[in-house]
PAZAPA-4460 file (N, C-alpha, C; in steps of 0.05 Angstrom, whole numbers, plus 32768, in hexadecimal, padded with zeros to 4 digits):
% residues 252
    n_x    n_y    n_z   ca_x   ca_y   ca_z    c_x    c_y    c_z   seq   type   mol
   8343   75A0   84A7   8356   75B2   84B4   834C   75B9   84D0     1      X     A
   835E   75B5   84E2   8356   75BA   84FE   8360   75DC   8503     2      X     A
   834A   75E9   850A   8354   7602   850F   8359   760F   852E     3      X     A
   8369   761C   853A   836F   7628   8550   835C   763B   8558     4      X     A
   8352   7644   8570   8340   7659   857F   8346   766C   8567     5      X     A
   8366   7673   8564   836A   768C   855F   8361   7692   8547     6      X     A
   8368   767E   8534   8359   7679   8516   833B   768B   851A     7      X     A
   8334   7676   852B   8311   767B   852E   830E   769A   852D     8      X     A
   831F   76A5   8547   8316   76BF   8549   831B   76D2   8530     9      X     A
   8332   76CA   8524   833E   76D9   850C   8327   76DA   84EC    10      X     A
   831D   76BF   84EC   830B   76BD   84D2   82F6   76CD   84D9    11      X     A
   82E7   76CD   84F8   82D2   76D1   84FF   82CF   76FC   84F4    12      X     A
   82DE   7702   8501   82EC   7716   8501   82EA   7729   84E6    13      X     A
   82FF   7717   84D2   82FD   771A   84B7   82E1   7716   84A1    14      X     A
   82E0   7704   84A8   82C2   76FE   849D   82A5   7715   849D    15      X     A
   82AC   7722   84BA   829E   7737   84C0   82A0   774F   84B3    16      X     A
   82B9   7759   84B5   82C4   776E   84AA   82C7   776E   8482    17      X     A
   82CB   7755   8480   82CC   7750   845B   82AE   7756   8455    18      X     A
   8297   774F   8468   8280   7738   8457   8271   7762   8459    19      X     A
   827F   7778   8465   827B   7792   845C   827C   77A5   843B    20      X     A
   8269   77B1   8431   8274   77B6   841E   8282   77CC   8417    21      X     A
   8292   77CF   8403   82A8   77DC   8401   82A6   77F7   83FB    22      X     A
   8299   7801   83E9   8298   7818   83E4   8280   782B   83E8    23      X     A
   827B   783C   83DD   825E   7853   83EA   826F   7868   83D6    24      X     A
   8253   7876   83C8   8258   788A   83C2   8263   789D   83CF    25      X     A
   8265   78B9   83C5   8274   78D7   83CE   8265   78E3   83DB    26      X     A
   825F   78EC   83F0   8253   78F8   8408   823E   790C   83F7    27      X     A
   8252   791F   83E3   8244   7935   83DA   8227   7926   83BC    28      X     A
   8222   7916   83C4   820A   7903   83B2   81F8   78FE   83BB    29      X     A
   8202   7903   83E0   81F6   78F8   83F9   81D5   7911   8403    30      X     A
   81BE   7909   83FD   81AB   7925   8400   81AE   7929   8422    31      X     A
   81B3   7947   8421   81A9   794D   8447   8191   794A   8451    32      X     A
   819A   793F   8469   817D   7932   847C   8180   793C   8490    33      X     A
   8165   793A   84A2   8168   7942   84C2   8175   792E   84D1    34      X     A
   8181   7941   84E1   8189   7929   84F3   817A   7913   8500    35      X     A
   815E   791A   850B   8148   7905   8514   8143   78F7   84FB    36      X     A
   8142   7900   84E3   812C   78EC   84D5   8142   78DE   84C6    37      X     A
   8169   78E0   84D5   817A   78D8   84C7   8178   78B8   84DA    38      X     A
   816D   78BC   84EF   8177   78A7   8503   8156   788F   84F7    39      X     A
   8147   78A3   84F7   8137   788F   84F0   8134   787B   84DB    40      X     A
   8146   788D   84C6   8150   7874   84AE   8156   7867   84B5    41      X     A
   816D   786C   84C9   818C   7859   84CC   817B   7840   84D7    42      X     A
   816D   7842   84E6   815D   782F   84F3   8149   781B   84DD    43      X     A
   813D   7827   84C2   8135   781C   84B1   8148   780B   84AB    44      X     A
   8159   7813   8499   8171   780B   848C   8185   77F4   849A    45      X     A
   817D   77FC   84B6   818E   77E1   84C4   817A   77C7   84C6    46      X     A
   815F   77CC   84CA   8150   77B3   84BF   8147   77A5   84A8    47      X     A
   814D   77BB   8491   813F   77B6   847C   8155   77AE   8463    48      X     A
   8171   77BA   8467   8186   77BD   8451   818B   77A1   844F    49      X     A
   818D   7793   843C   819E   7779   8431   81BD   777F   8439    50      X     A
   81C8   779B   8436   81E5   7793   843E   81E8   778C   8461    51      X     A
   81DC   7797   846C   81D4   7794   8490   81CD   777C   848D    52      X     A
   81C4   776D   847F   81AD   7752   8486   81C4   7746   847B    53      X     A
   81DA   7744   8470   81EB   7732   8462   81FB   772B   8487    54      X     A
   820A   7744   8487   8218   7749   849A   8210   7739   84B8    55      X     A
   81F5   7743   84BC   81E0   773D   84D0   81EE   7717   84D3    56      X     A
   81DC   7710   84C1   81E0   76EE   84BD   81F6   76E3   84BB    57      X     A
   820F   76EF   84B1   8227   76EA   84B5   822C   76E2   84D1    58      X     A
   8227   76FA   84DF   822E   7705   84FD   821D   76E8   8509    59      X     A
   8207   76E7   850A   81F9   76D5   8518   8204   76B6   8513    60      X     A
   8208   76AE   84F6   8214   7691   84F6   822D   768C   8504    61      X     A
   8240   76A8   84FF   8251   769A   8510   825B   769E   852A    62      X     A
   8244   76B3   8537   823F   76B3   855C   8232   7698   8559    63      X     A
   821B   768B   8549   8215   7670   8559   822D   765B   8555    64      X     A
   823C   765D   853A   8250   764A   8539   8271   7646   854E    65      X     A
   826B   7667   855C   8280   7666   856C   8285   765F   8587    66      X     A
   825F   765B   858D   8259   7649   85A7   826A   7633   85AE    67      X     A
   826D   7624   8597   8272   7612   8599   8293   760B   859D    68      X     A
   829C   761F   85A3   82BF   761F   85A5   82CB   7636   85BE    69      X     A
   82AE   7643   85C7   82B2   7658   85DA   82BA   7650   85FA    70      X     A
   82AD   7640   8603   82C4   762D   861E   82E6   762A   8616    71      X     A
   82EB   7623   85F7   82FC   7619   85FD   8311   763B   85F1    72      X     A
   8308   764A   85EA   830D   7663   85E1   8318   7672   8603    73      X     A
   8304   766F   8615   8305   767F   862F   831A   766E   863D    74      X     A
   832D   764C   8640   8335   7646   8649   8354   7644   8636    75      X     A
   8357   764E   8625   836B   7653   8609   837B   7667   8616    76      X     A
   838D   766A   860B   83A9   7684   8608   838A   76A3   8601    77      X     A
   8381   7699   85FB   8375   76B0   85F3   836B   76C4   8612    78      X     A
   8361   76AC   8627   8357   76BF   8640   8370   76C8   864A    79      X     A
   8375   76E2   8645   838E   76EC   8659   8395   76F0   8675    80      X     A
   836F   76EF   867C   8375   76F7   8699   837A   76DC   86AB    81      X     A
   8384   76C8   8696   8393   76AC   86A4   83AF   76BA   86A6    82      X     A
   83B6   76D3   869D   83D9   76CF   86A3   83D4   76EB   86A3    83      X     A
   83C6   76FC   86BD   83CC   771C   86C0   83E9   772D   86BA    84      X     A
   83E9   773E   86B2   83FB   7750   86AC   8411   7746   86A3    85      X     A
   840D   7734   868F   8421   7729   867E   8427   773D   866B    86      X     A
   842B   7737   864E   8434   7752   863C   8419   774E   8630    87      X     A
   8417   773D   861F   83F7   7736   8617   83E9   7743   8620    88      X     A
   83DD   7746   8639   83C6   7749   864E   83C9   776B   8653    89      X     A
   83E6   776F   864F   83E2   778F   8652   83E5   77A0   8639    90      X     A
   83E5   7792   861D   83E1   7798   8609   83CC   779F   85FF    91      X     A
   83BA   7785   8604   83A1   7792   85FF   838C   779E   8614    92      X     A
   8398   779F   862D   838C   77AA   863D   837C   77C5   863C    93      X     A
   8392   77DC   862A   837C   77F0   8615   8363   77EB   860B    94      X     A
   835B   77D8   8607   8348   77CF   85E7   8330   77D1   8600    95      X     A
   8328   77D5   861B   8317   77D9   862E   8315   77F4   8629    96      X     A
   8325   7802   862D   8324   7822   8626   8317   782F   8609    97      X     A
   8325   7821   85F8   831E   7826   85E3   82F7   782B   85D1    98      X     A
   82FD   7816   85DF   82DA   77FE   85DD   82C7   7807   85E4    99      X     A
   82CF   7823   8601   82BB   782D   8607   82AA   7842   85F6   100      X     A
   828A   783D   8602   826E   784B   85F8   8285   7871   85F0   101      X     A
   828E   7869   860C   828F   788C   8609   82AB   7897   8602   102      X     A
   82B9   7886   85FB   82D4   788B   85EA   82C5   788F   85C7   103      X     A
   82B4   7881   85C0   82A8   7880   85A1   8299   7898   859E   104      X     A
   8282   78A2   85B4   8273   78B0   85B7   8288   78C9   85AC   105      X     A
   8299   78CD   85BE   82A8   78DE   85CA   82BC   78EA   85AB   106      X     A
   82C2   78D2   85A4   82D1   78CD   8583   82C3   78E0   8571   107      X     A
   82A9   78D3   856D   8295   78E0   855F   8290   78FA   8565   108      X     A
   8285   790C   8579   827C   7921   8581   8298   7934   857B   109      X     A
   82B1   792A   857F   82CB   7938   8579   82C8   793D   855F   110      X     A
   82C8   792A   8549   82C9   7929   852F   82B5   7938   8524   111      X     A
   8298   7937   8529   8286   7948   8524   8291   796D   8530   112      X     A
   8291   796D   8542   829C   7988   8549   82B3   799B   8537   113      X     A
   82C2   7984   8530   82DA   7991   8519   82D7   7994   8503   114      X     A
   82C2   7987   84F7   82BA   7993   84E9   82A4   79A2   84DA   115      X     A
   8294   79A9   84F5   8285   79C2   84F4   829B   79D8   84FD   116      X     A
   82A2   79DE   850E   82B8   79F0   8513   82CC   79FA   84FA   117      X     A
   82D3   79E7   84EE   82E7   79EB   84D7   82D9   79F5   84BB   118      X     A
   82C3   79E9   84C0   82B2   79F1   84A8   82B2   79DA   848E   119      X     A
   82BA   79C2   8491   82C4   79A8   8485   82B0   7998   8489   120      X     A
   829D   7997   8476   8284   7985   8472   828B   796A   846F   121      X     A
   829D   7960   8460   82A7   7942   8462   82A6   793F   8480   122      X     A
   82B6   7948   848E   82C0   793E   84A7   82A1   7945   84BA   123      X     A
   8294   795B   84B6   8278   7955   84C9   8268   7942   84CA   124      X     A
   826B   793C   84AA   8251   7926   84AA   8263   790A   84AF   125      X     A
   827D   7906   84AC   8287   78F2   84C0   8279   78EE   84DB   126      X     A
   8282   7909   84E3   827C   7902   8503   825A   7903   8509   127      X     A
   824C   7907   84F8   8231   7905   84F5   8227   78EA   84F6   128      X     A
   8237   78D8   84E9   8234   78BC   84D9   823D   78B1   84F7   129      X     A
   8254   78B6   8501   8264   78A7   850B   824C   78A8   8527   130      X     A
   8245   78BC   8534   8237   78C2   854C   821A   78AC   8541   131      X     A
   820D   78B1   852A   81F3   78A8   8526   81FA   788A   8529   132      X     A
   8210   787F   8521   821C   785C   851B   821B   7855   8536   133      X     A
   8225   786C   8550   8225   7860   856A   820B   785C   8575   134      X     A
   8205   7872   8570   81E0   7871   8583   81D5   7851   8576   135      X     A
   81CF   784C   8558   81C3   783E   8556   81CC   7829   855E   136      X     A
   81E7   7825   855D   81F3   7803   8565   81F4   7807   8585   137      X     A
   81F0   7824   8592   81F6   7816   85AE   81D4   780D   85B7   138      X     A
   81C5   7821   85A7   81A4   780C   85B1   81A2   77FC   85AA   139      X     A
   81A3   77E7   859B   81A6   77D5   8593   81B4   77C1   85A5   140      X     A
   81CA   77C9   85A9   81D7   77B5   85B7   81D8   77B8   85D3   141      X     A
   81C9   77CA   85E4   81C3   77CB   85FB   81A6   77BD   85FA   142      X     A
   819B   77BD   85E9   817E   77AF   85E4   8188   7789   85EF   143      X     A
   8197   7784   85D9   8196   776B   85DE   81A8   7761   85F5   144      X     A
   81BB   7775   85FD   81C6   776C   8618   81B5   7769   862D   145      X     A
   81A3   7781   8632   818C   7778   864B   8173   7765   8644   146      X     A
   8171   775C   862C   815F   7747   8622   8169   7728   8620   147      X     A
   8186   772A   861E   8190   7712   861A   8199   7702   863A   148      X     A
   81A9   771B   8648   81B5   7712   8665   81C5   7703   8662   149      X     A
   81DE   7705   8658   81EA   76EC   8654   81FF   76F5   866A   150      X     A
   8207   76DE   867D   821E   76E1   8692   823C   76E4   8681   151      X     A
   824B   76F1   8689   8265   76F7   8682   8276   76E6   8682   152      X     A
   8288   76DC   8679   829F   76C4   867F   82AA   76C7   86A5   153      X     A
   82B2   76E8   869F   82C4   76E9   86BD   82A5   76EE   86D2   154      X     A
   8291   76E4   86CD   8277   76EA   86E0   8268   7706   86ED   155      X     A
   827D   7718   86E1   827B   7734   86ED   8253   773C   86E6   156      X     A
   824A   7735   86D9   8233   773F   86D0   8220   7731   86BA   157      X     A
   8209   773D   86B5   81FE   772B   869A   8202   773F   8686   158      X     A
   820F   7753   8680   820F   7760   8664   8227   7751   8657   159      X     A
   8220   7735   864B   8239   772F   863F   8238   772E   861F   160      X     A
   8216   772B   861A   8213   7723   8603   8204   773C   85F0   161      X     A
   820B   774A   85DB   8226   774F   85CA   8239   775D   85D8   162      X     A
   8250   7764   85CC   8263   776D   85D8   825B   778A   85CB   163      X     A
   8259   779C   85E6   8251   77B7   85DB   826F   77C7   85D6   164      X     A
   8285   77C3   85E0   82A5   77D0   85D0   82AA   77C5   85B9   165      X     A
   8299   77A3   85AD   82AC   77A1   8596   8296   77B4   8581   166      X     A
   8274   77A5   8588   8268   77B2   857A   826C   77D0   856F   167      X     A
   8274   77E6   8587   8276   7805   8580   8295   7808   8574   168      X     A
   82AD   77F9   8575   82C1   77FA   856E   82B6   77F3   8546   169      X     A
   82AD   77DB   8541   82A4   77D3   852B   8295   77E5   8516   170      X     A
   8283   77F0   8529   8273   780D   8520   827E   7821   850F   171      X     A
   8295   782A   8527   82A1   7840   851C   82B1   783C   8507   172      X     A
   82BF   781F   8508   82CB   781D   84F0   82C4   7815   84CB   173      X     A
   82A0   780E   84D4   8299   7807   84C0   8295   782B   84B7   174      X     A
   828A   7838   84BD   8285   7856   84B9   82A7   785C   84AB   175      X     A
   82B9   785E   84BA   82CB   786A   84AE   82D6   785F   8492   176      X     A
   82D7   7849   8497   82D3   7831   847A   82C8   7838   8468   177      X     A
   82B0   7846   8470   829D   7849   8455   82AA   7868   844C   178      X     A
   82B1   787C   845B   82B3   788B   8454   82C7   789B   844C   179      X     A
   82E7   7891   8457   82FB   788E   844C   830A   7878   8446   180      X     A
   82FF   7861   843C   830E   7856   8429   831A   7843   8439   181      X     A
   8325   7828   8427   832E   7811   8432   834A   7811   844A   182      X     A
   8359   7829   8441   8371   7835   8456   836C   7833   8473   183      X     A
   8357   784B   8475   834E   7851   8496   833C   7839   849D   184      X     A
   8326   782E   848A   8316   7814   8493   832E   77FB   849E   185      X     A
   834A   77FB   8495   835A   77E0   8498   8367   77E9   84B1   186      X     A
   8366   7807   84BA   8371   780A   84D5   8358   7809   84E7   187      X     A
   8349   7815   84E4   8334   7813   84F2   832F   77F9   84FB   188      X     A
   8320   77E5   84E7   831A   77C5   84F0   8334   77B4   84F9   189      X     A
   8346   77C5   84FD   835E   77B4   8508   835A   77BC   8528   190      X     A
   835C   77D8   852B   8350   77DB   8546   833A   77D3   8554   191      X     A
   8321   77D9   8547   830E   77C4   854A   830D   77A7   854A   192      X     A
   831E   7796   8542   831C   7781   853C   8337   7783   8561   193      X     A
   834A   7790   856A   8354   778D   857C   8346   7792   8595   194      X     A
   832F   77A8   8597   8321   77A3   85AD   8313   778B   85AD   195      X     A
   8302   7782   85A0   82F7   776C   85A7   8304   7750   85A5   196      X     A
   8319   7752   85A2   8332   773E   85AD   8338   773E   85D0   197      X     A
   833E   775B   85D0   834B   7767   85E9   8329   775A   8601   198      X     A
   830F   7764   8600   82F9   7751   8605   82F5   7736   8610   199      X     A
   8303   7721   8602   8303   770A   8601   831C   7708   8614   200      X     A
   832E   7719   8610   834D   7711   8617   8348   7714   863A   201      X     A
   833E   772A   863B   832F   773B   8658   8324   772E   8668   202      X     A
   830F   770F   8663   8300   76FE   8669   82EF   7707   8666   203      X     A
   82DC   7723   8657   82C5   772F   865C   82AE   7726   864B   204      X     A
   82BF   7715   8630   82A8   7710   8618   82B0   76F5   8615   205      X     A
   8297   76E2   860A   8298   76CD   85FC   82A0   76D5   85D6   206      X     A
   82AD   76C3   85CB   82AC   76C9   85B1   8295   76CD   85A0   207      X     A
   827C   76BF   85A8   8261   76C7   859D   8261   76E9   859F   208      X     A
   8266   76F0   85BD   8265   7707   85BF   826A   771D   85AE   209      X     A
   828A   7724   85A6   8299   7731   8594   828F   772D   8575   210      X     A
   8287   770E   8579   8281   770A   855D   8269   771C   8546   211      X     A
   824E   7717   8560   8233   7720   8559   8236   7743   8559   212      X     A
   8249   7748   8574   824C   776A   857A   8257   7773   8562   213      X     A
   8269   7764   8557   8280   7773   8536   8267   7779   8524   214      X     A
   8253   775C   851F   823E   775F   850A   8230   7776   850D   215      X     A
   821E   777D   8525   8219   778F   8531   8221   77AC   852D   216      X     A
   8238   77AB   8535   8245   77D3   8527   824A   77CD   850E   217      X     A
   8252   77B3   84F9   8256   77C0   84E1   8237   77BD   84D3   218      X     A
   8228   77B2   84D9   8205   77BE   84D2   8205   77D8   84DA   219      X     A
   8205   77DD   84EA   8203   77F7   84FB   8214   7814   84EF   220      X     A
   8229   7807   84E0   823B   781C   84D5   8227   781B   84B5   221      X     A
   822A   780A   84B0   8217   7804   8493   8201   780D   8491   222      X     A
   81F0   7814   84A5   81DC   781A   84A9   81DA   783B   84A5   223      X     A
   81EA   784B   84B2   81F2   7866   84B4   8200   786A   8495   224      X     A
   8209   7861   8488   8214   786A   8470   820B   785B   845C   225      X     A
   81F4   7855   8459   81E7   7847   843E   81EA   785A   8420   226      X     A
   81E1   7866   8420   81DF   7881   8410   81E9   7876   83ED   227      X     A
   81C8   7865   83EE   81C2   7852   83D2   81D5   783A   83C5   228      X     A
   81F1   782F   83DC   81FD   7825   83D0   81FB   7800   83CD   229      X     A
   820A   7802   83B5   820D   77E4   83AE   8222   77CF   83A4   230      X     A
   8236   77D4   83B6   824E   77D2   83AC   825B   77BA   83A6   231      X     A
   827C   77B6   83A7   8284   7798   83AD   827F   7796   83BF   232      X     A
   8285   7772   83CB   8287   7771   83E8   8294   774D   83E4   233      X     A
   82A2   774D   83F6   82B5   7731   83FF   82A7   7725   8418   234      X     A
   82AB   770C   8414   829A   76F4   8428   82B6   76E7   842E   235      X     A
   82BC   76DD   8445   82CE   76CC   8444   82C5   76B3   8458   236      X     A
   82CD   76A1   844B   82B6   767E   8463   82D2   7668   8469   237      X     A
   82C8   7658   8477   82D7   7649   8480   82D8   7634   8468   238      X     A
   82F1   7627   8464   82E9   7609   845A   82F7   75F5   846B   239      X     A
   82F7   75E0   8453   8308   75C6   8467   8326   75CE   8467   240      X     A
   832A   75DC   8445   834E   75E4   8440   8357   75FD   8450   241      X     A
   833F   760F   8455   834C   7620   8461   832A   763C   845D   242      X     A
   833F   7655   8457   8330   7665   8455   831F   766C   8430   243      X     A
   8309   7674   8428   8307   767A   8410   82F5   769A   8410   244      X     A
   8300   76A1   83FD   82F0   76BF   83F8   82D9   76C1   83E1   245      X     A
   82C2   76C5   83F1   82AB   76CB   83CC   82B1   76E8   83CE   246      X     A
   82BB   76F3   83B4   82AF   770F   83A3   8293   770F   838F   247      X     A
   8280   7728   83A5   8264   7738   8396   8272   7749   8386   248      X     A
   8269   774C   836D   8267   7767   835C   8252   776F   834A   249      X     A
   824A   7781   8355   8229   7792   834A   8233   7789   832D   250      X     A
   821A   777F   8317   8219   7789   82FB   820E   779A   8300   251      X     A
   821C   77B3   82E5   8211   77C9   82DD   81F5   77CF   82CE   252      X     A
***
């Protein structure tokens, strides 16, 4: 089966977001920690967790596998800024805004505030989770941008390699995923999954880019909300017929 750019970006995408696992206990099961010695887990847990390391390797096979289709990805319907201010081009033209460090930051610190103010512990330690998911995925991924240097498609710079909007878009949505439920996770990684479209569309990212950055925040979200779990989780891979899905399920 010969597949289209868009395919590519679509499995790549999916793959990322499925190969997450699904559920996490109830917050109130969850023991209170300091906030420093919360970050310093998160940082354990993102090197050491098998669910991060699943995800991790996911992310990585298929940024190297998407090398190989990324010229012809940047010269595709997909680069928009071959046809400025078309409808396309100003559709996703948001997903720049969105993507930003300090629109997520900004997300988080809101969400945390409302619910200390309100007095709604669910919703603090959201925004607790959600703020901790950014710090660690944006060090991380500012780490390997100034270590890697990778030039940009449109040449503007070398921060090309990960994409730090899809990565923190990915983040937040793996956090909210975990913590309310497959509903808000299927809007969330839909938006997420549109900025780092909007990226590529922009000329700003290679598909490796978006690819490794998605792996990236949903480790990163995974990382911040471990809290002993072992849940299902869906794989989905390429074949010759098309797409196939493996289902994990813990024995009891």
């Amino acid at each position: 089966m010969k597949l289209s750019t868009s395919h590519v970006v679509i499995v790549a995408l999916l793959t990322l977001t499925m190969s997450a696992p699904i559920d996490r206990p109830a917050h109130a099961a969850e023991p209170s920690r300091g906030f420093l010695r919360s970050i310093g887990q998160d940082v354990l847990h993102f090197f050491k967790s098998t669910d991060t390391a699943k995800v991790l390797v996911v992310g990585a096979s298929l940024g190297w596998a998407a090398t190989g289709v990324e010229d012809q990805v940047v010269t595709s319907g997909l680069n928009l800024e071959m046809r400025p201010n078309e409808g396309l081009d100003r559709f996703f033209e948001p997903g720049e805004i969105t993507g930003l460090a300090y629109v997520q930051f900004g997300g988080a610190l809101t969400t945390l505030a409302v619910g200390k103010l309100a007095g709604k512990e669910p919703v603090f330690r959201l925004g607790q989770e959600l703020f901790r998911a950014q710090l660690l995925n944006g060090a991380i991924t500012g780490l390997l941008k100034r270590t890697v240097s990778r030039t940009r498609p449109d040449g503007s710079n070398n921060r090309s390699f990960p994409s730090g909007h899809s990565s923190g878009t990915f983040a937040a949505a793996t956090v909210l995923h975990r913590n309310l439920g497959w509903k808000a996770g299927a809007v969330s990684y839909l938006v997420a999954a549109y900025v780092a479209t909007s990226r590529m569309g922009e000329n700003k990212h290679y598909l490796s880019d978006v690819t490794v950055g998605a792996a990236l925040g949903i480790a990163a979200g995974l990382a911040v909300t471990r809290s002993g779990h072992e849940g299902w989780s869906v794989l989905p891979s390429l074949t010759e017929q098309g797409v196939s899905m493996a289902v994990s399920i813990p024995l009891p």
